[in-house]
N, C-alpha and C positions, 0 to 999 in steps of 0.2 A: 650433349645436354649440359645446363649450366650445373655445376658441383657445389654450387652455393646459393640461398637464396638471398644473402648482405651481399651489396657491394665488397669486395675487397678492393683494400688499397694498393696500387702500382706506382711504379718513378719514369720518371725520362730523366736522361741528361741533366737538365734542369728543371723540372717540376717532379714536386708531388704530388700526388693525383689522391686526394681525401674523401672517405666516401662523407657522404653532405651530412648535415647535421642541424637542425635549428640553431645553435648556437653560431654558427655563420653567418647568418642573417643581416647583423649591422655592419660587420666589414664587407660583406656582397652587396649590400645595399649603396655603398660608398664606389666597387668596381663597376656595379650597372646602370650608375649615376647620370652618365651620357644620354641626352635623349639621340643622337645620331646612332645609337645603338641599335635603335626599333626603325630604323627606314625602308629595310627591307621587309621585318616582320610583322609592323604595325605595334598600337601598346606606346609603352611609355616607361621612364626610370619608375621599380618599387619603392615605394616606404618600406621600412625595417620591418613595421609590424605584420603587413601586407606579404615581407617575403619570409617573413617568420612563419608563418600558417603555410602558404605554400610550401614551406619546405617540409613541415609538419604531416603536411595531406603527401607528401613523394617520401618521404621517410616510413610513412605505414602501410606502403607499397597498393600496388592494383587491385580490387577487390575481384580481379579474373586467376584464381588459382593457376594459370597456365602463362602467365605473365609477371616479369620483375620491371621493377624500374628502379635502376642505376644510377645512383645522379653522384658526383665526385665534384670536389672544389677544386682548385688550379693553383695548390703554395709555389711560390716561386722560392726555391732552394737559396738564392746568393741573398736575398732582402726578408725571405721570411712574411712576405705581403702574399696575398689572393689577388690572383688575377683572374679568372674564369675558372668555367665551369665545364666538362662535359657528360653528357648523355646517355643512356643506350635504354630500350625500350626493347625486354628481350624476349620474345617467343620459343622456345626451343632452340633449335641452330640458327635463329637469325635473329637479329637487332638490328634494330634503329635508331641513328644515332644523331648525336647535336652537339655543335660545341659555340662557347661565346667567350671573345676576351676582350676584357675592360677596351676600351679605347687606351689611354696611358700605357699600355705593356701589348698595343700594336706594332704592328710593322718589325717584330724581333724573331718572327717563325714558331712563338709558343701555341699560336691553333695548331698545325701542323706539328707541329710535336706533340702535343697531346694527343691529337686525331690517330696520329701513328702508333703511338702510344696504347690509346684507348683500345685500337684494332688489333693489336699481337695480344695485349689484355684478356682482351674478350676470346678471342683463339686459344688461351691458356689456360684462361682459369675458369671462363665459361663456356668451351666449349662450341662456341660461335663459328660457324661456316657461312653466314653470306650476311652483308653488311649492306644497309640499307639509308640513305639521307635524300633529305630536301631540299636543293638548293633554291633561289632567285637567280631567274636567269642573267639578270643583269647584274650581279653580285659576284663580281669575278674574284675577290678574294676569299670568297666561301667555296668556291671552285676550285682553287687551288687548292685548298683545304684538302677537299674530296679527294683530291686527285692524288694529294702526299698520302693518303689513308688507303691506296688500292680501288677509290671508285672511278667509277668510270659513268657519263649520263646514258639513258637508258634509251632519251626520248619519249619516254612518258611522264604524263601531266596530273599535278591535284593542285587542286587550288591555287593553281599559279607560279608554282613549281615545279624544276624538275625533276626526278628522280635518278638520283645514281647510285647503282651499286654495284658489288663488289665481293671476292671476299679480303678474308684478313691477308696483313700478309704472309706471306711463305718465308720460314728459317733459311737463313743463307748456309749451305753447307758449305765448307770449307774442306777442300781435300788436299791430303799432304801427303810430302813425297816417300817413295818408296827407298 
């Protein structure tokens, strides 16, 4: 069971993973500025004000006492800039998760490090035992994603998606010599 109802904040390597905050709003409005962002999901780049409220209405959480939503922004450590965001939508021991990164700070493996990230997270500090996302099946670098995060596809469909889950992943134990 999650030990918190705030997001708390985690790191990777290189990101730090910030629980979301209205005042984010105009610098995320500038990372999700791409309309190639929404090809897979449909939608379009936010105005500031527009992801100001949004962030507003995810900041005062689910009006389902039995649900959190988790939302983190994406600091890049070496620049100090937002690059994305991710997700988790948590029930008890399992979450559903999401993640997006600007186009400009694509192609460097920060989804997949956050996603990894996001999932030992959620294993730790919330307690999370099965991990849940949506892909586009044609959307092979949201696949990848999955895939670095311990998911795996399920073969089941919603709205045009598929479903893959997982859980987090497992500590590497290390054993040393006698």
């Amino acid at each position: 069971m999650p030990t918190t109802r705030e997001p708390l904040p985690f790191a990777t390597a290189r990101l730090d993973a910030l629980p979301l905050a209205p005042a984010y709003a105009q610098e995320m409005a500038a990372v999700l500025a791409d309309p190639a962002l929404y090809g897979f999901t449909g939608g379009g780049p936010p105005e500031p004000a527009a992801l100001r409220a949004r962030y507003e209405r995810q900041c005062a959480g689910s009006s389902d006492p039995g649900e959190l939503w988790w939302n983190w922004v994406l600091r890049v450590r070496a620049d100090g800039n937002l690059a994305g965001y991710v997700q988790a939508t948590v029930r008890g021991p399992r979450a559903e998760i999401a993640w997006v990164v600007g186009t400009p700070w694509q192609g460097r493996g920060y989804a997949s490090e956050a996603a990894r990230g996001l999932a030992a997270h959620l294993a730790s500090a919330g307690g999370v035992l099965a991990l849940v996302a949506h892909i586009h099946p044609e959307h092979a670098a949201s696949a990848a994603v999955a895939e670095a995060a311990g998911l795996r596809p399920t073969g089941e469909w919603e709205d045009g998606e598929q479903r893959w889950a997982g859980g987090p992943p497992q500590p590497v134990v290390r054993q040393g010599r006698c």
